[in-house]
C-alpha positions in Angstrom: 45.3 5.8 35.9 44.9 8.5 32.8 41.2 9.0 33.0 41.5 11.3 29.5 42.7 8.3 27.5 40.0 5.1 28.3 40.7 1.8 27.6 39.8 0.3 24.6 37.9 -2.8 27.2 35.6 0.2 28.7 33.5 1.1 25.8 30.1 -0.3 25.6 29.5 -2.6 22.9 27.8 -0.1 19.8 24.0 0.3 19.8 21.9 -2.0 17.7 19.7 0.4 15.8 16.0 -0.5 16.1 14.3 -2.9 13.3 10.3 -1.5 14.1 10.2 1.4 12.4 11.4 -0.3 9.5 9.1 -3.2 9.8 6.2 -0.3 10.3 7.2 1.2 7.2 7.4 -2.3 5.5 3.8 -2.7 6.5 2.6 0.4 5.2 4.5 -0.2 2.0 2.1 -3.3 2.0 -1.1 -1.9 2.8 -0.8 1.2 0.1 0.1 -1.5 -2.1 -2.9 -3.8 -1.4 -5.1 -0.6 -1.4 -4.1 0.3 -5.0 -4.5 -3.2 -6.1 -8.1 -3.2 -4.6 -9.0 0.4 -5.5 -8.1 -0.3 -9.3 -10.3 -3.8 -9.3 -13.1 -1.6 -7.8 -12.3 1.3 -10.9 -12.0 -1.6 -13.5 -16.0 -3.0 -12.5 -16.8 0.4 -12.3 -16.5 1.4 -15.4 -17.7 -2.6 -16.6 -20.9 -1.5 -15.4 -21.6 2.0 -17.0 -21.0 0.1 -19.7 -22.8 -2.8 -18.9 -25.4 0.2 -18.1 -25.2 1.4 -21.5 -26.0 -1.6 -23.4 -29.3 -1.8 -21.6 -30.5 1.4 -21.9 -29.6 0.6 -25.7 -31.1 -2.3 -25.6 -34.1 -1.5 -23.8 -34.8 1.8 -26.4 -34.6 -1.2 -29.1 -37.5 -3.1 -27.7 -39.4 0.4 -26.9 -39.1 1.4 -30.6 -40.0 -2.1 -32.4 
């Protein structure tokens, strides 16, 4: 028996490299996605209501003048 030179039967079967960490990354790919998405909706009725904000004032200094 030539222990330098193993049998090709001996070997364990190769590894299996793990799936989580690319499911973890999947997920936070998902949640920075659905936090841009919900951070630009909450930027887009911000600035709906300065303007919003802006037509009363106006329109308010229009019923104070006349």
């Amino acid at each position: 028996m030539n222990v330098s030179n193993p049998v090709e039967g001996d070997k364990p079967p190769p590894k299996r490299k793990p799936i989580w960490p690319w499911l973890i990354a999947l997920l936070l790919t998902l949640v920075v996605i659905y936090a841009h998405h919900r951070i630009s909706l909450m930027l887009d009725d911000l600035a709906q209501m300065a303007r919003d904000f802006v037509q009363l004032a106006k329109w308010i200094l229009t019923k104070l003048e006349g």
